[in-house]
N, C-alpha and C positions, 0 to 999 in steps of 0.2 A: 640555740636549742641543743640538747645534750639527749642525744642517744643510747646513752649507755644503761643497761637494767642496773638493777640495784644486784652487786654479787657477781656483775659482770667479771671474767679473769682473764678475757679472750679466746675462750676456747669455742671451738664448733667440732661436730661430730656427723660425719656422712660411712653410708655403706656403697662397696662400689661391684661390679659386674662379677669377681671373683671372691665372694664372699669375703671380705676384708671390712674392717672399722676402719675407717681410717678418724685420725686425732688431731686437729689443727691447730695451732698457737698464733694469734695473730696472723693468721694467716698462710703460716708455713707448717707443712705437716712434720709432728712433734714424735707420733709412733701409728704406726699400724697393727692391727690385732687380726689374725687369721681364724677361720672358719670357726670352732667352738667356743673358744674366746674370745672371741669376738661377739657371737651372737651373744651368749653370757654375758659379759659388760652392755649391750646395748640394751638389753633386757633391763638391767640395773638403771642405767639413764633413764629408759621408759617412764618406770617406777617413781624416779624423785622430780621435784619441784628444779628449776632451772638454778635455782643457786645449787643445789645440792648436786646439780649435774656439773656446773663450773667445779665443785670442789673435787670431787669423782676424779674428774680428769686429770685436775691438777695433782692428785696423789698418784696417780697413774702416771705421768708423765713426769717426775722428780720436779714440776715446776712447782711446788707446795710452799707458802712462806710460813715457817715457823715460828714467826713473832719475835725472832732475835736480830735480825736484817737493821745496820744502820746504815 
């Protein structure tokens, strides 16, 4: 059985007791976002479908595949 969405990139996104985004990559957090920007991106995430939140992150987090990658 295969768990993965369609669009999946590995990312998740939690907020934590000190107003912070935090931004995870497989598992290991990739960047944290402080208090305005933070809520701002999360606001953004809200907004889009879950692929478009995978990709969100990945531009945020320099983890982006440009389509050049062999």
């Amino acid at each position: 059985m295969n768990d993965l969405r369609e669009g999946d990139l590995g990312f998740t996104f939690s907020s934590n007791k000190k107003e912070e985004l935090e931004i995870k990559h497989n598992g290991k957090v990739a960047t944290k976002l402080r208090k305005g920007r933070g809520v701002r991106f999360a606001m953004q995430l809200e907004e889009s479908d879950f692929s478009e939140q995978q990709q969100l992150m990945a531009r945020l987090t320099g983890n982006y595949k440009r389509g050049n990658e062999h």
